[in-house]
PDB file of N, CA, C and O in Angstrom, chain B, residues numbered from 101:
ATOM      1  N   UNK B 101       0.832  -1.199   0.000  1.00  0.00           N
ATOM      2  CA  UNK B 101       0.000   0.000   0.000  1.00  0.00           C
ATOM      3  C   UNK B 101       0.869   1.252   0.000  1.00  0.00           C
ATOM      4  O   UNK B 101       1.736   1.386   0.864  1.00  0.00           O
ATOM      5  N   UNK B 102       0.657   2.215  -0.984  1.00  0.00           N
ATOM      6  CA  UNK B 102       1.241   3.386  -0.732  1.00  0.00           C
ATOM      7  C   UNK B 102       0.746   4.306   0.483  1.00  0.00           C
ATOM      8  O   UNK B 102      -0.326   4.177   1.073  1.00  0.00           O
ATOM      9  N   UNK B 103       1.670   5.196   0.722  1.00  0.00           N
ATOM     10  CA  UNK B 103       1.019   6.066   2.200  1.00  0.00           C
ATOM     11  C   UNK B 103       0.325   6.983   1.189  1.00  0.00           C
ATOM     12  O   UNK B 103       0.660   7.324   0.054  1.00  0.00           O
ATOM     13  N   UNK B 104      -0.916   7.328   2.061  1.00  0.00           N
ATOM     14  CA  UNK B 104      -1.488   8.526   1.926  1.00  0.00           C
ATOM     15  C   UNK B 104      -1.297   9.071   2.365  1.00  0.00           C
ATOM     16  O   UNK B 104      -1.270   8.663   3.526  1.00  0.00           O
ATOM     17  N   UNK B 105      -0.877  10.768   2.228  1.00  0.00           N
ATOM     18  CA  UNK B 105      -0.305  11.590   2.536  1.00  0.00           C
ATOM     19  C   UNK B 105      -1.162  12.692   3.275  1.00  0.00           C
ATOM     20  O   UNK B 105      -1.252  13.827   2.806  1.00  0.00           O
ATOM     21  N   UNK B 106      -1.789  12.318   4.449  1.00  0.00           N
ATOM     22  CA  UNK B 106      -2.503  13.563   4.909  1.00  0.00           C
ATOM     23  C   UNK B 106      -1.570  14.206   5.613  1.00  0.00           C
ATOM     24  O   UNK B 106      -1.797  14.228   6.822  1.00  0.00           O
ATOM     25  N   UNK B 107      -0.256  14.920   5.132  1.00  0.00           N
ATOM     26  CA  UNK B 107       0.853  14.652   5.587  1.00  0.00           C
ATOM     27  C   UNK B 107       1.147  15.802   6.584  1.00  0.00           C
ATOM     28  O   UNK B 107       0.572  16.889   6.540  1.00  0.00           O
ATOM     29  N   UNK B 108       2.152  15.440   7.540  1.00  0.00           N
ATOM     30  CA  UNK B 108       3.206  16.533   8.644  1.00  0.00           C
ATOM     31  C   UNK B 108       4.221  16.759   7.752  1.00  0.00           C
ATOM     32  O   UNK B 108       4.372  15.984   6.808  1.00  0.00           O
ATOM     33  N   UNK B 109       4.938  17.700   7.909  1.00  0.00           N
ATOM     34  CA  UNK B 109       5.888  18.047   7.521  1.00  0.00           C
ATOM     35  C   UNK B 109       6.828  18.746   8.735  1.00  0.00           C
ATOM     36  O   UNK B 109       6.276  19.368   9.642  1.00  0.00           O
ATOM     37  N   UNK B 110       8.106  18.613   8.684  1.00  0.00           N
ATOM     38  CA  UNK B 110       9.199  18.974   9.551  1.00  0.00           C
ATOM     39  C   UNK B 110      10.030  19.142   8.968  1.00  0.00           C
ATOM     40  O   UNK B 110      10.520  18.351   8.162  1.00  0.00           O
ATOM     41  N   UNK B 111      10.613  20.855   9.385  1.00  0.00           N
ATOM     42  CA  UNK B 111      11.872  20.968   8.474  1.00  0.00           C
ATOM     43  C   UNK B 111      13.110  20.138   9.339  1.00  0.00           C
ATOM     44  O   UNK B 111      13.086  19.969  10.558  1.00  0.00           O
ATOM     45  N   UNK B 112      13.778  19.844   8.769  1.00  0.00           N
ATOM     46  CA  UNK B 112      15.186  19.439   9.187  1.00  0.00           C
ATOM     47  C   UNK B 112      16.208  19.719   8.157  1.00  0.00           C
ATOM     48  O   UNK B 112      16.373  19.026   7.153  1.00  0.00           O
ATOM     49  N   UNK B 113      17.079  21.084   8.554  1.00  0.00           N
ATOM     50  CA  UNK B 113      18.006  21.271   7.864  1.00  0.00           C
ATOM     51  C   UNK B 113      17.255  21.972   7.023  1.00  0.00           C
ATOM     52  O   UNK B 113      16.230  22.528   7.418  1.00  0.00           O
ATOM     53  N   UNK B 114      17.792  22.053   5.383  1.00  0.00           N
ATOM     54  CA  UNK B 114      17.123  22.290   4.088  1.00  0.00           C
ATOM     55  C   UNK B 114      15.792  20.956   4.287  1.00  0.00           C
ATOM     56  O   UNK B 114      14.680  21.472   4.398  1.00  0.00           O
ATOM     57  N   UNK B 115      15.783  20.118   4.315  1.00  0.00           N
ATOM     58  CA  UNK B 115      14.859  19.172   3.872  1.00  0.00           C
ATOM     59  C   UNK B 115      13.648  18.868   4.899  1.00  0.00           C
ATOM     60  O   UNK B 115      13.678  18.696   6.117  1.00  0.00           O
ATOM     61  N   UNK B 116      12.694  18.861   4.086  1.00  0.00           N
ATOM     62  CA  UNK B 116      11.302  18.454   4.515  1.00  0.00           C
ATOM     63  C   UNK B 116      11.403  16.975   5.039  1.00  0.00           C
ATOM     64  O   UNK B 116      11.818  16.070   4.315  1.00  0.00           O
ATOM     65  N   UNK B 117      11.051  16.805   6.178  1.00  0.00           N
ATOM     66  CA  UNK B 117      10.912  14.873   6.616  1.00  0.00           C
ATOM     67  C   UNK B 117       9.806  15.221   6.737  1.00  0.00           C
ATOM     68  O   UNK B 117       9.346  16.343   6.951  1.00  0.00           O
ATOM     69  N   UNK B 118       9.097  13.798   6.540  1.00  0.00           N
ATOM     70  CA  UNK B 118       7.179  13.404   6.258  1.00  0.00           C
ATOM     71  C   UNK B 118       7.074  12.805   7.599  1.00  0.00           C
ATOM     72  O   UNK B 118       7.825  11.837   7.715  1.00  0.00           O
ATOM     73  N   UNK B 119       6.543  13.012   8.401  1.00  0.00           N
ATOM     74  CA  UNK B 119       5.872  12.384   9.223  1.00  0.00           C
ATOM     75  C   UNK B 119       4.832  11.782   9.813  1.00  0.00           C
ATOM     76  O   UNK B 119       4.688  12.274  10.932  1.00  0.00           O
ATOM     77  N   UNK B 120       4.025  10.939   9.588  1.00  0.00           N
ATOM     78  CA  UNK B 120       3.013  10.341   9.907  1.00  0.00           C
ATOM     79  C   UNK B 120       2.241  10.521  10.603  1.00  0.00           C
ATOM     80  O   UNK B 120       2.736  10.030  11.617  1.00  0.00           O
ATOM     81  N   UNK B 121       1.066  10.979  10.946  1.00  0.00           N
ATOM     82  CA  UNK B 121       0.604  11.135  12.141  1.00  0.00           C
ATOM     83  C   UNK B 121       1.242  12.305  13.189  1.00  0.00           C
ATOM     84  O   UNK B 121       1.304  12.221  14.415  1.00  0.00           O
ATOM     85  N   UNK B 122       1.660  13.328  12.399  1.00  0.00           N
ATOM     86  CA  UNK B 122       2.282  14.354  13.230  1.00  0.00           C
ATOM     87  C   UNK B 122       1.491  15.866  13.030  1.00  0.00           C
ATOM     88  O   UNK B 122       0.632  16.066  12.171  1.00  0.00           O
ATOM     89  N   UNK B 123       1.825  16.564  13.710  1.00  0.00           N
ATOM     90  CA  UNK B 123       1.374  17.945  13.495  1.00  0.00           C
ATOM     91  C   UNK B 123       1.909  18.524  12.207  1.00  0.00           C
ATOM     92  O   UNK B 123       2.918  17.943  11.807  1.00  0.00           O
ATOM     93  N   UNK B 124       1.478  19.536  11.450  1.00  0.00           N
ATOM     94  CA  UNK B 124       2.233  20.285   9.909  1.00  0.00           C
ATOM     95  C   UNK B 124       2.657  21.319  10.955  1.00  0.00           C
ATOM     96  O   UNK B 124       2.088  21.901  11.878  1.00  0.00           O
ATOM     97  N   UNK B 125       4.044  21.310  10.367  1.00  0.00           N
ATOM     98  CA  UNK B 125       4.759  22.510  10.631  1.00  0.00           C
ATOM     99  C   UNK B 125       5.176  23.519   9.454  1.00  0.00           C
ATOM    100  O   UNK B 125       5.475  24.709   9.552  1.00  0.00           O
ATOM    101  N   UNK B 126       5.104  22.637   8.220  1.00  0.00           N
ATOM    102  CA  UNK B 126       5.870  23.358   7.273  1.00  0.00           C
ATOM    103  C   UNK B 126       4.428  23.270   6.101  1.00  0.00           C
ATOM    104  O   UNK B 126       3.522  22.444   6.215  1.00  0.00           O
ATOM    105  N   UNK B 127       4.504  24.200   5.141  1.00  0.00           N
ATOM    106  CA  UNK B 127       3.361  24.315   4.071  1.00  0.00           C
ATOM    107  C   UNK B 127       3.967  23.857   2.772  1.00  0.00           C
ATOM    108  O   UNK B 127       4.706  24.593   2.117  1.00  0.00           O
ATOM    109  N   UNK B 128       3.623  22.546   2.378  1.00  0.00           N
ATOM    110  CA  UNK B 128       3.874  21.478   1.242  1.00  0.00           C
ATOM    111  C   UNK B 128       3.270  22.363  -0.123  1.00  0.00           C
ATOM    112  O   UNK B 128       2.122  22.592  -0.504  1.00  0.00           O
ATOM    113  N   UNK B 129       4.699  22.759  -0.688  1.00  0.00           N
ATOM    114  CA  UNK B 129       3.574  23.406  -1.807  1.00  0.00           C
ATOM    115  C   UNK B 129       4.507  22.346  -2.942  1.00  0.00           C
ATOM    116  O   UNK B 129       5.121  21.307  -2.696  1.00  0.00           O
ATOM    117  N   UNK B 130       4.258  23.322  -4.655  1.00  0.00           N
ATOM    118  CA  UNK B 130       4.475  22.312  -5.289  1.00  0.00           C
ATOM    119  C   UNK B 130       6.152  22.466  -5.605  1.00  0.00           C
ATOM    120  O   UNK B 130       6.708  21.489  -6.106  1.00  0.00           O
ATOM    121  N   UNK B 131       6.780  23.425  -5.377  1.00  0.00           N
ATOM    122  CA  UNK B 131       7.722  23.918  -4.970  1.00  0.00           C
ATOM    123  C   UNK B 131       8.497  23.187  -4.361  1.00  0.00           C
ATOM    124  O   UNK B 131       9.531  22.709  -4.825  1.00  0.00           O
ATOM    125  N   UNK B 132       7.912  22.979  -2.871  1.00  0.00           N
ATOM    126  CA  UNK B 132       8.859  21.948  -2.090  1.00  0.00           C
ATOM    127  C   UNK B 132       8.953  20.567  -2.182  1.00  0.00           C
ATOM    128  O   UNK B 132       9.733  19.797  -1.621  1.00  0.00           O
ATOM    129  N   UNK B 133       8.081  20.366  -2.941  1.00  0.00           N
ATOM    130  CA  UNK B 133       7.933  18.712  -2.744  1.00  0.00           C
ATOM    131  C   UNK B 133       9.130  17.710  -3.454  1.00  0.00           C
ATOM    132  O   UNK B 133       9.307  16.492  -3.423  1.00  0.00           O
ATOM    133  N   UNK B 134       9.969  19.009  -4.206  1.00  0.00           N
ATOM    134  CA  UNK B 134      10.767  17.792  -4.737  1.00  0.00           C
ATOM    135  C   UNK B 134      12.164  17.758  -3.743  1.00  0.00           C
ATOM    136  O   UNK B 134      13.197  17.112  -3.916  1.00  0.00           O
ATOM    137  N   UNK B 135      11.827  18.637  -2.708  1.00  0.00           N
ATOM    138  CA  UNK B 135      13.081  18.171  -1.212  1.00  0.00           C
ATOM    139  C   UNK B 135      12.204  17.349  -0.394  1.00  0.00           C
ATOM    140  O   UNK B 135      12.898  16.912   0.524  1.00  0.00           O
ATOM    141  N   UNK B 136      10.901  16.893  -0.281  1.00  0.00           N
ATOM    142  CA  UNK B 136      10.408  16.160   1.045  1.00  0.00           C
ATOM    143  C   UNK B 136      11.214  15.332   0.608  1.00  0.00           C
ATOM    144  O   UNK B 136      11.848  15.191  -0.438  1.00  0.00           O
ATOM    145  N   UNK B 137      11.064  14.582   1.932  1.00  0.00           N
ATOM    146  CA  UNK B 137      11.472  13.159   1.949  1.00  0.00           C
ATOM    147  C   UNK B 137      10.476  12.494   3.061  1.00  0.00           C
ATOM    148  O   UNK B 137      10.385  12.893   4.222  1.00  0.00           O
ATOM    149  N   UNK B 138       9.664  11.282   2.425  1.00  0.00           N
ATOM    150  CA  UNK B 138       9.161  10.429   3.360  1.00  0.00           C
ATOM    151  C   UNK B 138       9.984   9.392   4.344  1.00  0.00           C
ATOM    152  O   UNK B 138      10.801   8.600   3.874  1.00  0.00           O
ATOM    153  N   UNK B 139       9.742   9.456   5.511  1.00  0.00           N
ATOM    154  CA  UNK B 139      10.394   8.514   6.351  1.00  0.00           C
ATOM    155  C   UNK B 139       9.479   7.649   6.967  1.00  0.00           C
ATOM    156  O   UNK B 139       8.624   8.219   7.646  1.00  0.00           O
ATOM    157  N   UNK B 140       9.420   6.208   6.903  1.00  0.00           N
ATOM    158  CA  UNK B 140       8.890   5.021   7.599  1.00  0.00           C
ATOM    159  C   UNK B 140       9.432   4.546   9.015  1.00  0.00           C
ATOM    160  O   UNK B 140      10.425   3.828   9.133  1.00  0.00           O
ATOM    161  N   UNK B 141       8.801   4.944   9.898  1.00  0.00           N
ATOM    162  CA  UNK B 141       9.738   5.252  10.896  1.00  0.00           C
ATOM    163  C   UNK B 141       9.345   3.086  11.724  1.00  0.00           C
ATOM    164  O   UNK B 141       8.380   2.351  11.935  1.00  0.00           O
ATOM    165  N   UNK B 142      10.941   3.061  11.868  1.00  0.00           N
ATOM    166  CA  UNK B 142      10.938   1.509  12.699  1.00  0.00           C
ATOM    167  C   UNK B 142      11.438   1.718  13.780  1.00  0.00           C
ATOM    168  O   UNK B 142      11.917   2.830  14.004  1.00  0.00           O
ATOM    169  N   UNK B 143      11.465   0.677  14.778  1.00  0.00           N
ATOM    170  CA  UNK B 143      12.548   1.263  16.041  1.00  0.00           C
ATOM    171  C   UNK B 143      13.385   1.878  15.859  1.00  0.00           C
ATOM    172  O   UNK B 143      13.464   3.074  16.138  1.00  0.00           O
ATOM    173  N   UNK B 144      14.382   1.066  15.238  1.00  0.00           N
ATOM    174  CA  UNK B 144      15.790   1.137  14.881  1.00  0.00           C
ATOM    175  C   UNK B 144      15.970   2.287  13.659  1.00  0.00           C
ATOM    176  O   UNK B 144      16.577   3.357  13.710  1.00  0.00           O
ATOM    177  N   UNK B 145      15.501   1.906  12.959  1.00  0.00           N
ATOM    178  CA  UNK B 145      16.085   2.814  11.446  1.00  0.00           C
ATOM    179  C   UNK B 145      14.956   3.521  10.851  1.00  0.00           C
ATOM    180  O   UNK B 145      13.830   3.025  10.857  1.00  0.00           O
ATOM    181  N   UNK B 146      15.197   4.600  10.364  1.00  0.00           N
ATOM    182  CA  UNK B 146      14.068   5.755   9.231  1.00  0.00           C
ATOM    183  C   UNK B 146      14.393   5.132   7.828  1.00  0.00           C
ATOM    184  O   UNK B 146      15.528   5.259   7.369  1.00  0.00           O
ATOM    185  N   UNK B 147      13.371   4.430   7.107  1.00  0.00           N
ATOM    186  CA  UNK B 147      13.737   4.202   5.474  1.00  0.00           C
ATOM    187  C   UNK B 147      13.573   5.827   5.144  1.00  0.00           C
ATOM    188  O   UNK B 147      12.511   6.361   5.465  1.00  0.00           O
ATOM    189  N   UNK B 148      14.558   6.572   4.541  1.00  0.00           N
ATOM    190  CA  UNK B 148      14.028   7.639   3.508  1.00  0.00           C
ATOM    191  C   UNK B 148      13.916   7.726   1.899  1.00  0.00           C
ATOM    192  O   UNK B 148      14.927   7.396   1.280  1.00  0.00           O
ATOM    193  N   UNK B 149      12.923   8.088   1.250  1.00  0.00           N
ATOM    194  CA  UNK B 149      12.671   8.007   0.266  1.00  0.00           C
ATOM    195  C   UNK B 149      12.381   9.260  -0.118  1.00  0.00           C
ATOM    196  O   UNK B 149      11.775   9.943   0.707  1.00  0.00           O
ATOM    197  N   UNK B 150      12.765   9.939  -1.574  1.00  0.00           N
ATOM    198  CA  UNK B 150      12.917  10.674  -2.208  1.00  0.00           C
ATOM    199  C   UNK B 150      11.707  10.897  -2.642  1.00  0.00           C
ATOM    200  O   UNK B 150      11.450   9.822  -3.184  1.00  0.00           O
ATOM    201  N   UNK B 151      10.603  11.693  -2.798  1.00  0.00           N
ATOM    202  CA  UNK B 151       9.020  11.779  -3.461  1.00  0.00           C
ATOM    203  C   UNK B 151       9.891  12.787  -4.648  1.00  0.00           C
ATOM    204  O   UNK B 151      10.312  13.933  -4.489  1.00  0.00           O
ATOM    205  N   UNK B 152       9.966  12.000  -5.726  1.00  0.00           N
ATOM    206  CA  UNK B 152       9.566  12.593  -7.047  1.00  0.00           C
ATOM    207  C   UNK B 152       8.488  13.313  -7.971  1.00  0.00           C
ATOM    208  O   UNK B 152       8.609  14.131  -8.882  1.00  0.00           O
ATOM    209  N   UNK B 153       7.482  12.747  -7.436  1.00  0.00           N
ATOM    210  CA  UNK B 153       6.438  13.167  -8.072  1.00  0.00           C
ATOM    211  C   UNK B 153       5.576  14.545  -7.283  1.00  0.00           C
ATOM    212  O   UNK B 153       5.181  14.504  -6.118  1.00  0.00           O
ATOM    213  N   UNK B 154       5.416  15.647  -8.154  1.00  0.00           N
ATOM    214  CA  UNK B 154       5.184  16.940  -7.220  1.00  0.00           C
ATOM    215  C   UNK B 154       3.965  17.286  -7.174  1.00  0.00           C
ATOM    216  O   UNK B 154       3.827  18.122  -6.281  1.00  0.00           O
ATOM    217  N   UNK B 155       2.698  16.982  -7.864  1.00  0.00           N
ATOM    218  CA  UNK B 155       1.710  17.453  -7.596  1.00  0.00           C
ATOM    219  C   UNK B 155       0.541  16.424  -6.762  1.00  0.00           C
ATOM    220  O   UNK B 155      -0.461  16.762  -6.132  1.00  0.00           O
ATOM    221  N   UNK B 156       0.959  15.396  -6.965  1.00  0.00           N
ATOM    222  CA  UNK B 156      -0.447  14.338  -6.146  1.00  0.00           C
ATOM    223  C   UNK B 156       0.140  15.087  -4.804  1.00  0.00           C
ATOM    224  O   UNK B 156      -0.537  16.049  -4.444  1.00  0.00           O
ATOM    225  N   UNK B 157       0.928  14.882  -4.267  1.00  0.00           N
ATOM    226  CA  UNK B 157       1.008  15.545  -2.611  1.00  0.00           C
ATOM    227  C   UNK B 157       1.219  16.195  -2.311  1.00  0.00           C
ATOM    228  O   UNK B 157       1.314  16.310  -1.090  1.00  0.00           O
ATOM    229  N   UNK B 158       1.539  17.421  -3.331  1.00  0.00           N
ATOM    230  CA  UNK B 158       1.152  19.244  -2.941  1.00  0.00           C
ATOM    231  C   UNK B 158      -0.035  19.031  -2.874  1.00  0.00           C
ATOM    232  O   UNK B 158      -0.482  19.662  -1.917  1.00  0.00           O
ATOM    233  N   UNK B 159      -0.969  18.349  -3.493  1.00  0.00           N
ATOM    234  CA  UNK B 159      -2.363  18.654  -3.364  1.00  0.00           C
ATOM    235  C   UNK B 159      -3.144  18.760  -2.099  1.00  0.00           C
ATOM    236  O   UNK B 159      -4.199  19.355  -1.881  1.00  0.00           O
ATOM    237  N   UNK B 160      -2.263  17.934  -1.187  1.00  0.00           N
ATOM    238  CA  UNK B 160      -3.220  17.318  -0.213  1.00  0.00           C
ATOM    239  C   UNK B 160      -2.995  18.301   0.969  1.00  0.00           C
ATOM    240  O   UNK B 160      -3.493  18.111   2.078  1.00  0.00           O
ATOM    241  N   UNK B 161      -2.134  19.467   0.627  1.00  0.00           N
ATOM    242  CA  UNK B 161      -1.863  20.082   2.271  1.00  0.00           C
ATOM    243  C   UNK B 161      -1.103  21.158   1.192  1.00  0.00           C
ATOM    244  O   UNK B 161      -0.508  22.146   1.622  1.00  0.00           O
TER     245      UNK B 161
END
């Protein structure tokens, strides 16, 4: 399943991290979306992934 993105955003550094279930801090436009980065958060390790694609999830926030 892909995530749906009713997304948080957190700056860190230059780059947007996605956060799940978090508060928006930052405003996802179509602009930024090609620095987010989604993170799958596990105990141990953050997978990060690069979102290429800029308008399905500017849309959503």
């Amino acid at each position: 399943m892909p995530l749906i993105l009713t997304l948080v955003a957190r700056q860190k550094q230059n780059k947007y991290v996605i956060l799940p279930r978090l508060v928006v801090k930052q405003k996802v436009t179509v602009q930024n979306v090609k620095r987010l980065v989604i993170s799958h958060a596990t105990r141990k390790n953050a997978i990060k992934h690069v979102i290429r694609s800029k308008c399905e999830f500017a849309s959503n926030r």
